[in-house]
C-alpha positions as CSV (number, residue, x, y, z in Angstrom):
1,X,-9.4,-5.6,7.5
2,X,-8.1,-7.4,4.8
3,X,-11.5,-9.1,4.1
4,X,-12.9,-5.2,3.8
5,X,-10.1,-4.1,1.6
6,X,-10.2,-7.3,-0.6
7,X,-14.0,-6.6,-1.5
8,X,-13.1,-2.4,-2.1
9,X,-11.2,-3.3,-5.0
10,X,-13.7,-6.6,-6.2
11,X,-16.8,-3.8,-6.3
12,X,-13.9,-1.4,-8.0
13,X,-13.3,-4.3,-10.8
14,X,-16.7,-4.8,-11.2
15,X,-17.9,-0.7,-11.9
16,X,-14.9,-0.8,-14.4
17,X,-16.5,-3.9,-16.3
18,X,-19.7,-2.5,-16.1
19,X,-18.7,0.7,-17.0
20,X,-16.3,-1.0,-20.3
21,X,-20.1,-2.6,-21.2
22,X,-21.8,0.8,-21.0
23,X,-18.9,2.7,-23.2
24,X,-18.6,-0.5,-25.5
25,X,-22.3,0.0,-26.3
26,X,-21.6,3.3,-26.8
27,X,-18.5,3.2,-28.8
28,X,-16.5,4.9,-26.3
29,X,-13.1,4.4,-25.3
30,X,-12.5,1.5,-23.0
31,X,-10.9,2.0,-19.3
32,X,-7.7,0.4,-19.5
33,X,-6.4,-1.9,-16.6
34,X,-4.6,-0.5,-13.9
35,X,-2.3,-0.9,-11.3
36,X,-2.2,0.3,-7.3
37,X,0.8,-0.2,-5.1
38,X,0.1,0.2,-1.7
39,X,2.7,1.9,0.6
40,X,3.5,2.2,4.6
41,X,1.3,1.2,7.5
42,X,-1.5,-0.6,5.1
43,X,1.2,-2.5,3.3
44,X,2.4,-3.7,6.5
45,X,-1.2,-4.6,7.7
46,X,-1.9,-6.0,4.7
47,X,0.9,-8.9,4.6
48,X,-0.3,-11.4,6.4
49,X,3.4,-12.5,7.4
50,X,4.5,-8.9,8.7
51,X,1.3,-8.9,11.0
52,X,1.2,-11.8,12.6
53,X,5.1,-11.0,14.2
54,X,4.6,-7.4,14.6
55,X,1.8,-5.6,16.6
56,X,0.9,-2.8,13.9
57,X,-1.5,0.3,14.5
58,X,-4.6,0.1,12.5
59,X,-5.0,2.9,9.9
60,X,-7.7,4.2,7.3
61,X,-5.2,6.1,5.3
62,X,-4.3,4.8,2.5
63,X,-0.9,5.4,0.7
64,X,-0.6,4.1,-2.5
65,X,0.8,4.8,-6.1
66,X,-1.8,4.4,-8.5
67,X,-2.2,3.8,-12.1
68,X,-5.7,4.3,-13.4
69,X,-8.1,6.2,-15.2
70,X,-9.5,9.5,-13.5
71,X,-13.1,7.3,-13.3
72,X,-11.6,4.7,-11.7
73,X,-9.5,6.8,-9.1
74,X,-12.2,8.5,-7.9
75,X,-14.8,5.6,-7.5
76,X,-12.1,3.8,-5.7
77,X,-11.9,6.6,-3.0
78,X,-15.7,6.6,-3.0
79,X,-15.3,3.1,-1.8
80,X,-12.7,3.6,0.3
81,X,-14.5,6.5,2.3
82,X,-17.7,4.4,2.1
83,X,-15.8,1.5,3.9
84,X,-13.7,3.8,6.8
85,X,-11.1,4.5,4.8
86,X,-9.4,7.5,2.7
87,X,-6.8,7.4,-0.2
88,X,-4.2,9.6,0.9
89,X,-3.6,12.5,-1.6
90,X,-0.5,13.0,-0.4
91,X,0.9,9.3,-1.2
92,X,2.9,10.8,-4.0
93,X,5.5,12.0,-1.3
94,X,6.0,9.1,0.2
95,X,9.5,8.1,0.0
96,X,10.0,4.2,-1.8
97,X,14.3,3.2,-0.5
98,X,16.0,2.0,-3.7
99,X,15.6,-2.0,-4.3
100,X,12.3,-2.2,-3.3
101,X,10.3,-4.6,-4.6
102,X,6.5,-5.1,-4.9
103,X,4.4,-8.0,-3.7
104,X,1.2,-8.7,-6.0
105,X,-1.6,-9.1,-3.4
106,X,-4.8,-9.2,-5.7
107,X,-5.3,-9.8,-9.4
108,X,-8.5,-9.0,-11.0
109,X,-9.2,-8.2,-14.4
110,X,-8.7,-5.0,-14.6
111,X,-6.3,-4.3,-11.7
112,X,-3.8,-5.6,-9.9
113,X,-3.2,-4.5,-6.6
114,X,0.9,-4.5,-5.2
115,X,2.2,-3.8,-1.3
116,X,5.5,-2.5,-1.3
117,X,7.9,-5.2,0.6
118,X,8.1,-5.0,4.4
119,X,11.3,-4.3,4.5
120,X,11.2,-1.6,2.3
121,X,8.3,-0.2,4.0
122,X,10.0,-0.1,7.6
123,X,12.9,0.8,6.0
124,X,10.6,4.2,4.7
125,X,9.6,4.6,7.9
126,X,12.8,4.5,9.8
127,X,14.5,7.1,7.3
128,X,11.6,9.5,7.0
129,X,9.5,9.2,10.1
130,X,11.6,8.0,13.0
131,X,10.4,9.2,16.0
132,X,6.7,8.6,14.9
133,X,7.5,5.0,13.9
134,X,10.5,4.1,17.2
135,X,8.4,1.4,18.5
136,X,7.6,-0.4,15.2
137,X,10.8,-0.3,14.0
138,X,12.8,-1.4,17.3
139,X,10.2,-4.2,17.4
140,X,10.8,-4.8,14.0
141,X,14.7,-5.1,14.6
142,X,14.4,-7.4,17.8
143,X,12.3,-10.1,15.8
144,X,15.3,-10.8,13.7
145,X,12.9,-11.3,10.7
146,X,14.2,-8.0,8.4
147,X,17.8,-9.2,8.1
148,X,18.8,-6.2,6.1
149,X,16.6,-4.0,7.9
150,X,19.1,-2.5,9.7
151,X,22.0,-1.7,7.6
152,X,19.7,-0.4,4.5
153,X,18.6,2.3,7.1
154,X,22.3,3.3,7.9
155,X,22.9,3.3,4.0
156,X,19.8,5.4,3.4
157,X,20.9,8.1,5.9
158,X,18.9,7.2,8.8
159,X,19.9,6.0,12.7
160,X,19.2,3.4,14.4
161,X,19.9,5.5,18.1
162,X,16.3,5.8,18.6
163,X,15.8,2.0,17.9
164,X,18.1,-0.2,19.5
């Protein structure tokens, strides 16, 4: 999956320099570079570390926080639904804990692509979604690899009944 995601957003830089060529030619306003910071389950499956301790469920929804120009949003959820995939419209309810921090994953020239840090991710999750997400994130507490995991989900108003 990550192989399929990587090339998405390759072909995505690449319409956004051919598409700066066409409106240079022009003398058009240039797309400006842009930023997406993926969220939840495709974060997770996306960070190599995470997914090689924790057996996650494969998803084609997409959440993500994204900073680019209307033509550049909407050819990216072309690609994603042209790949088996779909941008979530709803990602801009999804709940990011305080103190999270943002991985860069890709760099390209005009965007750069972010997952949100595990941690932060289950931590999401475990607040917000807790019956839905019980296995991952009792797994995720019995690995011993989120050392914070389980207090920043007490501090953030969540339980941990359902997990340990």
């Amino acid at each position: 999956m990550e192989e399929k995601i990587k090339l998405i957003f390759e072909t995505l830089n690449q319409l956004i320099d051919q598409e700066n060529t066409e409106r240079r030619e022009d003398g058009r306003y240039l797309l400006k570079a842009g930023e997406i910071r993926i969220l939840g389950q495709m974060s997770l499956l996306l960070n190599e570390k995470v997914s090689s301790i924790l057996t996650l469920a494969q998803t084609a929804d997409m959440d993500a926080k994204i900073t680019l120009d209307y033509f550049v949003k909407s050819n990216l959820k072309k690609l994603l639904v042209e790949n088996g995939f779909i941008y979530d419209e709803d990602s801009d309810l999804v709940w990011i804990p305080p103190h999270a921090s943002f991985i860069k994953l890709y760099e390209f020239r005009y965007l750069t692509i972010y997952i949100i840090d595990p941690e932060s991710a289950l931590v999401s999750k475990a607040v917000k979604a807790p019956k839905k997400n019980e296995q991952l994130i009792a797994d995720a507490i019995a690995t011993g690899k989120f050392p914070g995991l389980e207090d920043r989900i007490l501090k953030e108003g969540g339980s941990l009944e359902n997990f340990i």
